[in-house]
C-alpha positions in Angstrom: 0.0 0.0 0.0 1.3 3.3 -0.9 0.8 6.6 1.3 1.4 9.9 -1.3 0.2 11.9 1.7 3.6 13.1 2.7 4.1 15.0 -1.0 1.5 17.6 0.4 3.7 19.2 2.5 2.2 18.8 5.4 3.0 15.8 8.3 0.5 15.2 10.7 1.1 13.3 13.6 -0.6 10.0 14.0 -3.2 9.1 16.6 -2.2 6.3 19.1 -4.1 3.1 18.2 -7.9 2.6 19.0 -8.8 -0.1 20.8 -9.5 -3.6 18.7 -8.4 -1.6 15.5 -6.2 -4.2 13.1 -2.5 -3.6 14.2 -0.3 -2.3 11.4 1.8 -5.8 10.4 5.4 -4.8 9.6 4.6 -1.5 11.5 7.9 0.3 9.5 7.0 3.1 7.2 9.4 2.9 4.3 10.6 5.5 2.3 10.1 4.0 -1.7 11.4 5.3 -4.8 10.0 7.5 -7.2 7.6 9.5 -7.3 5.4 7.9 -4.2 7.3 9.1 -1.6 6.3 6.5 1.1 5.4 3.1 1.2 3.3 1.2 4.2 3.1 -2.4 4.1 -0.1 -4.5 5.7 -0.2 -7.9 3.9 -2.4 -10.2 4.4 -2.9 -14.1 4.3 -5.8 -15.3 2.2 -6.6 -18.9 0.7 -6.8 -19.6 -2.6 -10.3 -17.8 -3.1 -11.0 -15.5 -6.4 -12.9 -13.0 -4.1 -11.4 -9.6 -4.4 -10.5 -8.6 -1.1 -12.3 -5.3 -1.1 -13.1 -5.5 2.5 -9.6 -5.4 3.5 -8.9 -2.9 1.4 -11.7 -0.8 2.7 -11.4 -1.8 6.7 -7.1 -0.5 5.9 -8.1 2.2 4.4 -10.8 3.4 7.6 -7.9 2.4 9.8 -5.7 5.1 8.2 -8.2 7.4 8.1 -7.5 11.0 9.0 -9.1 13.5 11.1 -10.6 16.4 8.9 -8.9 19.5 8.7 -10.0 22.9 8.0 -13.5 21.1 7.1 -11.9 19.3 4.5 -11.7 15.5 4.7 -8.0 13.7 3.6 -7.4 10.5 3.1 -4.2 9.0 2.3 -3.6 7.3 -1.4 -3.6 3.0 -0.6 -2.4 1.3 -3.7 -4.1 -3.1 -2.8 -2.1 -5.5 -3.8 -2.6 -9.1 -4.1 0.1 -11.7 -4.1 -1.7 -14.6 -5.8 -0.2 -18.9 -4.9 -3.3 -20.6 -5.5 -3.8 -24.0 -7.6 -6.3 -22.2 -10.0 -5.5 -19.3 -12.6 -6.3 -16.0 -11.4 -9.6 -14.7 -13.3 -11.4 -11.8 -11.2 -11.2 -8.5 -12.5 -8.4 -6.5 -11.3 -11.1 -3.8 -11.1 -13.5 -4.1 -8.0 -16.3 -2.6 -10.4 -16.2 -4.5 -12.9 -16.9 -7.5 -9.6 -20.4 -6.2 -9.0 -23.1 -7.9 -10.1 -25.6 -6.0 -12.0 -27.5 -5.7 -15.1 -26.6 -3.4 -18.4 -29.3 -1.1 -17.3 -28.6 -0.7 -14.2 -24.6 0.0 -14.9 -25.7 2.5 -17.8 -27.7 4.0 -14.9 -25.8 4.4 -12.5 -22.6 5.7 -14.1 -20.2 7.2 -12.6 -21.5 6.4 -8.9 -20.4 2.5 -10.0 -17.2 2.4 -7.4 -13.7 1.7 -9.4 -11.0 0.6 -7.8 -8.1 -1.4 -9.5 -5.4 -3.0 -7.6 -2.2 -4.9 -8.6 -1.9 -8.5 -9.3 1.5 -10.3 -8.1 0.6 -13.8 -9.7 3.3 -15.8 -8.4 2.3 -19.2 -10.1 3.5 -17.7 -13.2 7.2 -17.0 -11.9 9.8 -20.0 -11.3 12.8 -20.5 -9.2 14.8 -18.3 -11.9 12.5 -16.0 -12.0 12.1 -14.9 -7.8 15.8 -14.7 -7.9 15.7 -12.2 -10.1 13.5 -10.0 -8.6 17.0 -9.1 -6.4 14.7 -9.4 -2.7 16.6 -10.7 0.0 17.2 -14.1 0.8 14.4 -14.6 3.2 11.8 -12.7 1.2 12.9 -14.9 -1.8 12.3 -18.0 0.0 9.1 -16.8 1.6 7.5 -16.1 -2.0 9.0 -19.7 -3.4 7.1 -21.6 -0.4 4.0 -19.7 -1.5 4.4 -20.2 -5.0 5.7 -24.0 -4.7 2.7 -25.1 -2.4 0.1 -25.3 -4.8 2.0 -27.5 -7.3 4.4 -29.2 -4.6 7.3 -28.1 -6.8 9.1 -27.5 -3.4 11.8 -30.7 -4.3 12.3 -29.7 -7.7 13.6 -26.0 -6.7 15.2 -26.4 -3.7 18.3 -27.0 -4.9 18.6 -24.4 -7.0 17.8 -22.0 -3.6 19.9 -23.7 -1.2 22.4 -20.2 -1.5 19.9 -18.7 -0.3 19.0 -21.2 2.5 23.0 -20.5 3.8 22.4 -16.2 3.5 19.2 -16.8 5.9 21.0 -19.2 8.3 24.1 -16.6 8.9 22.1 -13.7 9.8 21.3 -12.3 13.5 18.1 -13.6 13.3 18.6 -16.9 10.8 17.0 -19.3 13.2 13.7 -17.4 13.5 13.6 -17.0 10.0 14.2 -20.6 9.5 11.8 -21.7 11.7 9.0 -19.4 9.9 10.0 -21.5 6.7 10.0 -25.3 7.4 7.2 -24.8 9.9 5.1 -23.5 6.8 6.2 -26.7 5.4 5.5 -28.7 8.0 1.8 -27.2 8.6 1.0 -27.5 5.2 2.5 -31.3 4.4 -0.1 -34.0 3.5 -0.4 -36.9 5.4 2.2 -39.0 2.2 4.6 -36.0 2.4 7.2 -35.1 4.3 8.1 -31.7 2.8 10.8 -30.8 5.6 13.1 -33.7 5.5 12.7 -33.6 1.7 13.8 -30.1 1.1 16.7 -31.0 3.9 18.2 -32.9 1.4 19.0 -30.2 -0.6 20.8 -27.6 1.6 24.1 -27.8 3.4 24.8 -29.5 6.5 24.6 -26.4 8.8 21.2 -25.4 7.5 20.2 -29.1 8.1 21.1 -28.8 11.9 19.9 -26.1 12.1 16.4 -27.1 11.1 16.4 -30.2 12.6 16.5 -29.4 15.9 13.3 -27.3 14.9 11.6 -30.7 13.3 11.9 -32.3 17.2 10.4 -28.9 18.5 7.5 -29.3 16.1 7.0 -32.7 16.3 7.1 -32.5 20.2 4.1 -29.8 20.1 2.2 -31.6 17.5 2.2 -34.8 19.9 1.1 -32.8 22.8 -1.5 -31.0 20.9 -3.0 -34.0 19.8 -3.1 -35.1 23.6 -4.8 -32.3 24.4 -7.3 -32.6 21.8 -7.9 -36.1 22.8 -8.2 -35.2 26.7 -11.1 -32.6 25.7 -12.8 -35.1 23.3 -12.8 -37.8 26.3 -14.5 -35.4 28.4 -17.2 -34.1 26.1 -17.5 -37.7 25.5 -18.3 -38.4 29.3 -20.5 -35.6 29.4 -22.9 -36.7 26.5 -22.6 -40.2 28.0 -24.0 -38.4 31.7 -26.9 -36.4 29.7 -28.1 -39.3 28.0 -27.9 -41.7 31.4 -30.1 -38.9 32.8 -32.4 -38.5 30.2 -32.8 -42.5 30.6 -33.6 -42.6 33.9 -36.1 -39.7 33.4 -37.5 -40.4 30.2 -37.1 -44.0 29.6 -35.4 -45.4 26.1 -34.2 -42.2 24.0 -34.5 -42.8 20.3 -31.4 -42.5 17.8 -31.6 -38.8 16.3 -31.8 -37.5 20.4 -28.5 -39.6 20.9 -26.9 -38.5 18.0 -27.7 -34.8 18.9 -26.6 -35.1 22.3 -22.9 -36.8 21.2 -23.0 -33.4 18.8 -23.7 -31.0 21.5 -21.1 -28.6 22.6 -19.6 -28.5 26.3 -22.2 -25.1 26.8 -24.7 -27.5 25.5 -24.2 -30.2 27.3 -24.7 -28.0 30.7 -27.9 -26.4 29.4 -29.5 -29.9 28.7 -28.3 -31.1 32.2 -30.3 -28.9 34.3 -33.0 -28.9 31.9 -33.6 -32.5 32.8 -34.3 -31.3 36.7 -37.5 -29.8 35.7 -39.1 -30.7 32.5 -42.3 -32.7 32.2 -41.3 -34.3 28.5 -38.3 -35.1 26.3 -39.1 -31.9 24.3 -38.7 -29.4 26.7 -35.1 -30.5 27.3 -34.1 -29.5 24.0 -36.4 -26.5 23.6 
């Protein structure tokens, strides 16, 4: 997103945060080239959906906005842009007007008030390996774009090698093993249960990344493990609880049919409760549920 606000002449000094407003993600406000003369980054993480992200562009763009002065209302210029890794080929409009749905007439109508807003298109599934590098980011950058653009085709073991340069730039800086870490456990999140993504792409970088990483794998693997432990300690409770709602509604009741048994396994742990104390004082199976 680009602010052109500062080429007025004027700097106004910004409001402290509101509480629950979106915090500003890489909160540094970079001077760019040309004739923009600064830059504000706030990216976002979508899936692989063709919906234009107006919304995001119009909750940033309230976030920023600026008090009035003098009776006149400014708003800085925000440039969207969309950095596209999805399996499918990009086809919405790259103009937000041409995305509403409406008939001839009604567009003839309403002319001008018809909202336009274009924004640019970073399709990353049409660049390769080659092609990142020579976009002259830094090493990290480069290798965060490439796990974006390699996940939808799995092309991850095919490039890697061609990166692993990059892989030893990452690993020698200040903050290499956080970086690391934010790239193999991308991989690891996203691996399918017949993939092992991380101790594939291992194989094509040098031994001190490897180490590196691996001691990261145990980490991850040791979390996983225990969050699967957890999940299984809360399923075995909400288990016992369905099992004590139906006992009750047994012993009140008589014989519960299968649809009441199968809603009562459903039920949330809020659920559960409700239907609990229900069972203390209603006349007929009904009432529990109303």
């Amino acid at each position: 997103m680009v602010d052109a606000r500062a080429s007025t002449g004027r700097e106004r000094r910004r409001r402290p945060p509101r509480v629950g407003e979106r915090p500003r993600l890489l909160g540094a406000r970079r001077r760019a080239r040309g004739a923009l003369p600064c830059a504000d980054g706030a990216p976002e993480h979508g899936g692989p959906s063709h919906a234009v992200p107006d919304h995001r562009v119009r909750g940033a763009t309230l976030a920023r906005q600026s008090q009035p002065v003098d009776g006149r209302l400014e708003l800085p210029l925000i440039v969207p842009i969309v950095v596209y890794h999805g399996a499918r080929p990009w086809k919405a409009p790259l103009d937000v007007g041409e995305a509403i749905m409406m008939s001839e007439a009604l567009a003839s109508s309403a002319g001008s008030l018809v909202p336009r807003l274009r924004y640019l298109l970073d399709d990353l599934t049409q660049l390769d390996a080659d092609g990142l590098r020579a976009r002259g980011l830094p090493a990290f950058a480069t290798l965060a774009l490439w796990a974006l653009r390699s996940a939808f085709d799995r092309g991850f073991i095919s490039t890697a090698a061609n990166l692993s340069g990059l892989f030893d730039e990452v690993v020698t800086a200040d903050d290499g093993g956080q970086a690391l870490a934010s790239l193999f456990g991308y991989l690891f999140i996203i691996s399918r249960p017949d993939e092992d993504l991380v101790s594939e792409v291992l194989g094509h970088v040098s031994p001190r990344v490897r180490e590196e990483v691996m001691e990261l794998e145990e980490m991850l693997a040791a979390k996983k493990l225990e969050q699967g432990r957890a999940e299984g300690r809360a399923e075995g409770r909400a288990q016992r609880g369905a099992e004590l709602v139906m006992k009750l509604l047994r012993l009140k009741f008589g014989a519960i049919d299968a649809g009441t048994e199968e809603r009562v396994r459903a039920g949330s742990d809020a659920d559960l409760d409700r239907w609990a104390e229900r069972v203390l004082t209603a006349s007929q199976l009904q009432d529990v549920f109303a």
